[in-house]
C-alpha positions as a printed Julia matrix, in Angstrom:
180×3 Matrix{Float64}:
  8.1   45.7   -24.27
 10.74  46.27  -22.18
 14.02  44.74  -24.44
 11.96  47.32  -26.78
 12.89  50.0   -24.86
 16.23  49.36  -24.68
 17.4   49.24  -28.14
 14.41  51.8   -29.43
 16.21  54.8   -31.56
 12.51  56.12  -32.1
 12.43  59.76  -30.81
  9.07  59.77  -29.54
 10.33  56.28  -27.08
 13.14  58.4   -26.34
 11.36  60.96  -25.25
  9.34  59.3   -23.34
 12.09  57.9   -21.21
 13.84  61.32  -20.75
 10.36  62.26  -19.47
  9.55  59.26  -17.39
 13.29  59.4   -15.94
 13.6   63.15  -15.26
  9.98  62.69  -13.34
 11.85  59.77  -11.31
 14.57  62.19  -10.32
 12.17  65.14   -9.75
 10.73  63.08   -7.16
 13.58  62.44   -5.57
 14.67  65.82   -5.3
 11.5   66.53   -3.95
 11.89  64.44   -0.89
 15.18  65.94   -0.22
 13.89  69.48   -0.26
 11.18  68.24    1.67
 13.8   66.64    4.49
 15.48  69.98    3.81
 12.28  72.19    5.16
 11.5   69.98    7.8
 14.51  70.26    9.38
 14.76  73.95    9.06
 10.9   73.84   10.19
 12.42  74.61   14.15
 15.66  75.55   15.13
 18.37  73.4    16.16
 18.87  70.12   14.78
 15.95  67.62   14.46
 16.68  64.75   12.59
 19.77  65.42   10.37
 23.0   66.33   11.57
 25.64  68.71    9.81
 26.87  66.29    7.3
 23.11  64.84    6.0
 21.82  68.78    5.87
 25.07  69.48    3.17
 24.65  66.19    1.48
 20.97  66.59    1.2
 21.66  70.71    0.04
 24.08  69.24   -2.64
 21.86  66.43   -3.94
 18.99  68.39   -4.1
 20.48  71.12   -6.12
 22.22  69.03   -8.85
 19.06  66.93   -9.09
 16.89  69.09   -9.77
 18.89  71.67  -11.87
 21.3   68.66  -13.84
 19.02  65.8   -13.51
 15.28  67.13  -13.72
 15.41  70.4   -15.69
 17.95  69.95  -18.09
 16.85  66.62  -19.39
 13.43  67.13  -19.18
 13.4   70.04  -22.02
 15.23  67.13  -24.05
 12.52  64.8   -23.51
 10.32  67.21  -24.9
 12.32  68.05  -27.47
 13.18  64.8   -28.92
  9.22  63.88  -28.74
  7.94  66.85  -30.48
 11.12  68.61  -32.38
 10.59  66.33  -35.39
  6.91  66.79  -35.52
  7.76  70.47  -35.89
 10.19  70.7   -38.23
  8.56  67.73  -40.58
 11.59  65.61  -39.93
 10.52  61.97  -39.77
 13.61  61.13  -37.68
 16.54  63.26  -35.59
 20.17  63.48  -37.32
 21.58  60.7   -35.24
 19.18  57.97  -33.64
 21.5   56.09  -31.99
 23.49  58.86  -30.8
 19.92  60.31  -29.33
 19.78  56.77  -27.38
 23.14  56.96  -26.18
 23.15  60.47  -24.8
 19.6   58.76  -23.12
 21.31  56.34  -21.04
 24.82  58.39  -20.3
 22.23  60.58  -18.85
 20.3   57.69  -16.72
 23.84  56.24  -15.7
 25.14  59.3   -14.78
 22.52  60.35  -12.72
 22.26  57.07  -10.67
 26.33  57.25  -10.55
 25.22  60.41   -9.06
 22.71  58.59   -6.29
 25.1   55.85   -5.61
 27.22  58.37   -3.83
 24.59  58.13   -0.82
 25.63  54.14   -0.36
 29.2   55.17    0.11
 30.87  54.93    3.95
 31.52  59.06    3.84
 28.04  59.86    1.9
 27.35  61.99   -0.81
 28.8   64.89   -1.71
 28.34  67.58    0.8
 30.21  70.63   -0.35
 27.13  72.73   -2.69
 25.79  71.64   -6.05
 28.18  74.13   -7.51
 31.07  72.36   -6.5
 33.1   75.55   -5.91
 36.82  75.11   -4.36
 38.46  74.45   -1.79
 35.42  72.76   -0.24
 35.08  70.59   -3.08
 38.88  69.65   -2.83
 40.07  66.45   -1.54
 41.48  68.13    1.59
 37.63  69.32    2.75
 35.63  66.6     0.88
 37.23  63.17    1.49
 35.56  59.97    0.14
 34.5   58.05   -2.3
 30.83  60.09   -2.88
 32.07  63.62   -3.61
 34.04  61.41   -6.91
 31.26  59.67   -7.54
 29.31  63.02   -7.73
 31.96  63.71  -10.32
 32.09  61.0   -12.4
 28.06  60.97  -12.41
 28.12  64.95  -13.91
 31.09  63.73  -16.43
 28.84  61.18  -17.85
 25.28  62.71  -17.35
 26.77  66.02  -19.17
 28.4   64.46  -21.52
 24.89  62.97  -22.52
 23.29  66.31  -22.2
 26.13  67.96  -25.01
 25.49  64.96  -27.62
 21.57  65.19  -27.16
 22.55  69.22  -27.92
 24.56  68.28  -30.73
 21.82  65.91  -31.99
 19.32  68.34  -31.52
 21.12  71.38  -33.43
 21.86  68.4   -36.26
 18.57  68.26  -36.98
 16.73  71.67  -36.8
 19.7   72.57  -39.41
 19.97  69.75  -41.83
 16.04  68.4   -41.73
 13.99  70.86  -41.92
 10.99  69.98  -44.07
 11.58  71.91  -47.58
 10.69  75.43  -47.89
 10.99  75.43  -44.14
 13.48  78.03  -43.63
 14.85  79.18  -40.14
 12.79  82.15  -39.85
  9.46  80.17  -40.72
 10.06  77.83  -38.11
């Protein structure tokens, strides 16, 4: 069952596992938000000093925006976009399971940045400069952050590309754009 899972190209497996994994880092995010509001729950610092609180802020924010919400609508999407459009397959299969696991490398490329000596990145999930500069964000984790959102969005644009492949070349026939 699972060697199955790692070679499937069936959309509706796929989807699954965008589902399954984007539920794994929802829950993830939610423990950091919930570390977040406890430490905020009184003032002054409780458990977490400076450096945790940004790392934490960081994490949480790319999680759940580039790692839960993105990649969940493609979960959906590859489960029940073929249904819709009468398409027994998407455009690319094996494409759709490679942008799958650049996403679920990237993310934990993303997580792995927590095991490093100077932590995660700790500079926002936007990543704005100069904090996110080497001068204000030594370390091996703030690359690592990098690297992780090179990979994981460079899943997310195939599994786009995959996705617009197929709600323009196979439709069912008569389906036109504006009966979809």
């Amino acid at each position: 069952m699972f060697l199955a899972l790692l070679r499937t190209t069936d959309p509706k497996q796929i989807g699954i596992l965008y589902l399954v994994t984007s539920f794994v880092f929802f829950m993830a995010g939610g423990v950091m938000a919930l570390l977040l509001r406890a430490e905020l729950a009184r003032p002054g610092l409780q458990f977490l000093s400076n450096e945790q609180y940004n790392q934490l802020f960081t994490m949480h924010g790319t999680i759940m925006l580039l790692l839960y919400a993105t990649p969940i609508l493609f979960g959906f999407a590859n489960y029940v976009l073929p249904l819709q459009i009468g398409s027994p397959d998407v455009a690319f299969p094996r494409l759709n399971a490679f942008s799958y696991w650049l996403f679920l490398f990237g993310g934990l490329i993303v997580m792995s940045s927590f095991v490093t000596p100077g932590g995660a990145a700790d500079f926002g999930w936007t990543g704005y400069t100069p904090l996110s500069s080497a001068a204000h964000a030594p370390g091996v984790g703030p690359d690592l952050w990098i690297m992780g959102l090179a990979v994981s969005g460079l899943g997310t644009i195939l599994g786009a590309v995959n996705m617009t492949t197929t709600i323009v070349c196979l439709r069912a026939p008569g389906m036109t754009m504006f009966r979809m």
